[in-house]
C-alpha positions in Angstrom: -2.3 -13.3 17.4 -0.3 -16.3 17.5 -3.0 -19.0 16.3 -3.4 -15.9 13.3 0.6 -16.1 12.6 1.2 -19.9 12.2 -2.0 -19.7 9.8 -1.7 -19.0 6.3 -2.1 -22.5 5.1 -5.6 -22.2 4.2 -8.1 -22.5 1.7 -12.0 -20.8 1.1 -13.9 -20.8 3.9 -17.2 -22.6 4.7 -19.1 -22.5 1.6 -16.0 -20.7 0.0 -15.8 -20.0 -3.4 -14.8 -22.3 -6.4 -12.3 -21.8 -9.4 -13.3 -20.6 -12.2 -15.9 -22.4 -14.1 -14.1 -22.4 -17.4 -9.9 -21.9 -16.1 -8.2 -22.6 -19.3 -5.3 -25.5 -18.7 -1.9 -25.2 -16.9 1.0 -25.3 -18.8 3.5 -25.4 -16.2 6.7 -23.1 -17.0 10.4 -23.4 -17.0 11.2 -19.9 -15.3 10.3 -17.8 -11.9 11.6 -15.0 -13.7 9.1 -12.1 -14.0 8.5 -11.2 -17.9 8.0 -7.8 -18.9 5.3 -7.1 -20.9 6.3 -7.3 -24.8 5.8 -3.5 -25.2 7.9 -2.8 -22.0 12.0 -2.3 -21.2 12.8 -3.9 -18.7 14.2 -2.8 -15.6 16.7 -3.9 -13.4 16.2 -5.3 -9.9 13.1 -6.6 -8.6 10.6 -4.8 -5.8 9.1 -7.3 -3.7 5.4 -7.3 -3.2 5.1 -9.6 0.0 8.0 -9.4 2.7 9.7 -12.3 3.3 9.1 -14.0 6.4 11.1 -14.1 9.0 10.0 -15.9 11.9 7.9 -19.0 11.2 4.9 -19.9 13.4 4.5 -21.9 15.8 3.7 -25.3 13.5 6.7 -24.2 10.7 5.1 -22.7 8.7 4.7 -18.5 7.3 3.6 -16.2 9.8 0.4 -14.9 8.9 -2.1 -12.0 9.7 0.3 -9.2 11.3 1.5 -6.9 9.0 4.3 -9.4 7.4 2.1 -11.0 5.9 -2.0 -10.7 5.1 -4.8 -13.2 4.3 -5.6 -12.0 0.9 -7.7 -14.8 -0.9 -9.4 -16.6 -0.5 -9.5 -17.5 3.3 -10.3 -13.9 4.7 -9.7 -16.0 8.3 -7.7 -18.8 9.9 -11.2 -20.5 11.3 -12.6 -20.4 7.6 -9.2 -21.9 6.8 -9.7 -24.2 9.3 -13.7 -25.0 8.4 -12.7 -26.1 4.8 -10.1 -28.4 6.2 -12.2 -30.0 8.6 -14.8 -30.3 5.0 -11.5 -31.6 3.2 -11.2 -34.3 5.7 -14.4 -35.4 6.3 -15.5 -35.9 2.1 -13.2 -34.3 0.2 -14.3 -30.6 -0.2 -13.0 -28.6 -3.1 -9.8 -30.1 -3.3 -8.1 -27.3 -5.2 -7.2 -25.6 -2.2 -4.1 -28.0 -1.8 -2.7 -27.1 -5.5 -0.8 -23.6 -5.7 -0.9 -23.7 -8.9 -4.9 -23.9 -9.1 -5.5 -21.3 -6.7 -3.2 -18.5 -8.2 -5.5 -19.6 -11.0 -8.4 -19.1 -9.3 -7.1 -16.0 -7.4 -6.7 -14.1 -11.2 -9.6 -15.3 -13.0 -12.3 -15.6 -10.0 -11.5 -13.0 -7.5 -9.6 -10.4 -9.4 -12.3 -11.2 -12.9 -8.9 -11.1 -14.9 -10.4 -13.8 -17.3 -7.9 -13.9 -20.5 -4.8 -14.3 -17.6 -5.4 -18.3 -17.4 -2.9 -20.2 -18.1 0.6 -21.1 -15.1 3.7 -19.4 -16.6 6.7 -20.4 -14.2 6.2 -23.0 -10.7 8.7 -22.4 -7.6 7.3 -23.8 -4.4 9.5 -24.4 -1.3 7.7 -26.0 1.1 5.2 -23.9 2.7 5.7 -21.0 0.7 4.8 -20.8 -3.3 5.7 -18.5 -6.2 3.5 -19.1 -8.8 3.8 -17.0 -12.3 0.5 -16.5 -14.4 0.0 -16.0 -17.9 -2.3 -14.6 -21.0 -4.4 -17.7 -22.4 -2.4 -17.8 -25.8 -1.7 -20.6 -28.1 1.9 -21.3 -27.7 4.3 -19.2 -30.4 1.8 -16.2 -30.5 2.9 -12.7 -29.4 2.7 -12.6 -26.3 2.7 -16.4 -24.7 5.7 -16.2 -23.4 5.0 -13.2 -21.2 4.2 -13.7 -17.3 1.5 -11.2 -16.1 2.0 -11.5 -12.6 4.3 -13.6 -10.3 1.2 -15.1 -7.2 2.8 -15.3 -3.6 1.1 -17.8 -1.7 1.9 -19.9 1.9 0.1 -22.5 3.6 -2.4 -21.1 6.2 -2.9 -23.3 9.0 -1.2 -26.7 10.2 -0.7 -29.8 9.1 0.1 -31.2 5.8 -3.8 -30.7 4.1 -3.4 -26.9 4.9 -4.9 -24.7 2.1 -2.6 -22.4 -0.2 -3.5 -18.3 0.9 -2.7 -16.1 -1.5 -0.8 -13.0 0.3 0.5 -10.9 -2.7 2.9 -10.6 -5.8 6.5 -10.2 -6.7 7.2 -7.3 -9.0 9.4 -5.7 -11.4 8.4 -3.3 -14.5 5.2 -2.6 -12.6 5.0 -2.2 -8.6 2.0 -0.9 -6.5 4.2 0.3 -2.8 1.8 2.9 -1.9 -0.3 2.4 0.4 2.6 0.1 2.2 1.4 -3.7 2.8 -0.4 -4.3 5.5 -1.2 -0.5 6.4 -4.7 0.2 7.7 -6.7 2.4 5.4 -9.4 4.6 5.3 -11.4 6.0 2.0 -9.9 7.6 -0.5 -6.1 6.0 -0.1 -3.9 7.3 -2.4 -1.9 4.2 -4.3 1.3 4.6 -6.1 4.5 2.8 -6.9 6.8 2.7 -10.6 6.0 1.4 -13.7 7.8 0.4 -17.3 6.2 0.5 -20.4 5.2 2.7 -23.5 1.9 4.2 -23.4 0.5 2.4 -20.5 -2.8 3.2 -19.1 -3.4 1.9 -15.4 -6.6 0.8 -13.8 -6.8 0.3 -9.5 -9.6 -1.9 -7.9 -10.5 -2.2 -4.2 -11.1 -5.6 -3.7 -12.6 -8.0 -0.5 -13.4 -11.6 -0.7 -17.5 -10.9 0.2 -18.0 -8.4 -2.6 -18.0 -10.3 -6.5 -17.6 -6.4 -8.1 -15.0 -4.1 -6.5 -16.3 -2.0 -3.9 -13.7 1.0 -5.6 -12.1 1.7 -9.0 -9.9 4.6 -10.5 -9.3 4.3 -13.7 -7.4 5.1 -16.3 -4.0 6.7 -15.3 -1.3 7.2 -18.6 1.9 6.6 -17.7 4.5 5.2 -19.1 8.9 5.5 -19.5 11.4 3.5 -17.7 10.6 2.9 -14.0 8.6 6.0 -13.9 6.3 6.8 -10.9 2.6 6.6 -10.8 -0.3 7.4 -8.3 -4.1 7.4 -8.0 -6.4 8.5 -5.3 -9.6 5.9 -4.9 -12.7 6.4 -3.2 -14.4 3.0 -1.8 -17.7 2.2 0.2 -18.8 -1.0 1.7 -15.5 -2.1 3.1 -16.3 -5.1 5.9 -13.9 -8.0 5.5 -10.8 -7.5 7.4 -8.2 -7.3 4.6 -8.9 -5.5 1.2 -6.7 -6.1 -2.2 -5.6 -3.0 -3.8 -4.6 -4.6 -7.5 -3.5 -1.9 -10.3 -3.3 -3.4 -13.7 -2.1 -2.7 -17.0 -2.5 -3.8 -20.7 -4.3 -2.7 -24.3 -1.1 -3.6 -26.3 -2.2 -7.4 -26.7 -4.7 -7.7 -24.2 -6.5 -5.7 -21.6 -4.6 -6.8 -19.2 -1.1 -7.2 -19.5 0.1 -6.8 -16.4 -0.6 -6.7 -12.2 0.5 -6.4 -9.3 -1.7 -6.4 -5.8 -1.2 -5.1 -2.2 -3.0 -6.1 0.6 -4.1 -3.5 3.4 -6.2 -3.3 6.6 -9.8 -2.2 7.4 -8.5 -1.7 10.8 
């Protein structure tokens, strides 16, 4: 348990998985404020998605792998972490891992399959610990461009200065996912929940794991809609084996299909 807390530092594993073939450029962004989405009011106050850490590990850096703070993507575990930074070293393997920046990228397009949300909306990175803001692919002045979709929480999972960036969850604010609670062990169905903004919102859920390219559960579609107005799903999943599963809920159809995320991360057990 403490080699697992000093971890999250790390990129994929052995033979881990690459960004997306076609990621559309960065533009970096001048805020790490959340945007609403254009049809949404916003609401006041901001519900986190990750906890803040509070006792770093034994190297510095976030405590990862106890129930502050999950290995979401793409390093299911510190020794595949630690396997692509012995690759790194040796000739150079997938060098992405050490940009935050690429692998919230990466994280949205790759894992989660949300392909029109390429393009970095806001950069705040404070040492071992990132916030990185994600955007719709949209020429800049169209409806829209402005918007962040999702604010990416990532630390450094492992030691030393070559550590990859772990993606452990998001920030939120019009649209939060709180049930189940983060890091929570789960069994099939697991009702989800939390509060959303919006007008005439309709919200999909996916059960994710890093070994499984489709979702290995889905409910979908949930109206909602209203200011800060409460939503839940039930979701039925099979197949589960990695240790940690991403529960991502996601909204959109104004603009795009998806306008809006926000992910937790749970245990297997």
């Amino acid at each position: 348990m403490t080699a697992a807390l000093g971890a999250l530092t790390a990129c994929v594993g052995a033979g881990g998985q690459s960004p997306p073939q076609e990621s559309p450029s960065v533009v970096p962004g001048t805020s790490s404020a959340l945007s609403p989405a254009p049809t949404a009011p916003g609401t006041p106050g901001t519900t986190p998605g990750t906890p803040a850490p509070t006792t770093p590990g034994p190297d510095g850096g976030t405590p990862l792998g106890s129930a502050l703070l999950q290995p979401v993507w793409p390093f299911p575990t510190l020794a595949q972490a630690q396997a692509w930074q012995r690759e790194f070293r040796s000739g150079g393997h997938q060098p992405w891992h050490l940009d935050p920046e690429q692998t919230a990228l990466s994280f949205t397009q790759g894992y989660l399959g949300f392909k029109d949300v390429g393009r970095v909306s806001s950069r705040t990175v404070t040492g071992r610990d990132a916030r990185i803001g994600v955007g719709l692919s949209l020429p800049p002045g169209a409806e829209g461009y402005r918007t962040t979709v999702a604010v990416i929480h990532l630390v450094r999972y492992g030691a030393g200065p070559d550590a990859p960036w772990e993606v452990v969850g998001t920030d939120d604010t019009t649209f939060s996912l709180t049930t189940p609670a983060y890091g929570s062990v789960v069994r099939s169905p697991v009702r989800t929940g939390g509060r959303i903004s919006g007008v005439d919102e309709s919200i999909r859920v996916d059960v994710r794991q890093p070994s499984s390219t489709p979702p290995i559960g889905t409910s979908c579609c949930i109206p909602a809609g209203g200011s800060a107005q409460p939503w839940n799903a039930t979701v039925s999943f099979t197949g589960a084996r990695d240790p940690v599963l991403t529960i991502v809920a996601s909204t959109g159809g104004h603009i795009s299909d998806v306008e809006r995320f926000t992910v937790t991360a749970v245990r297997t057990g």
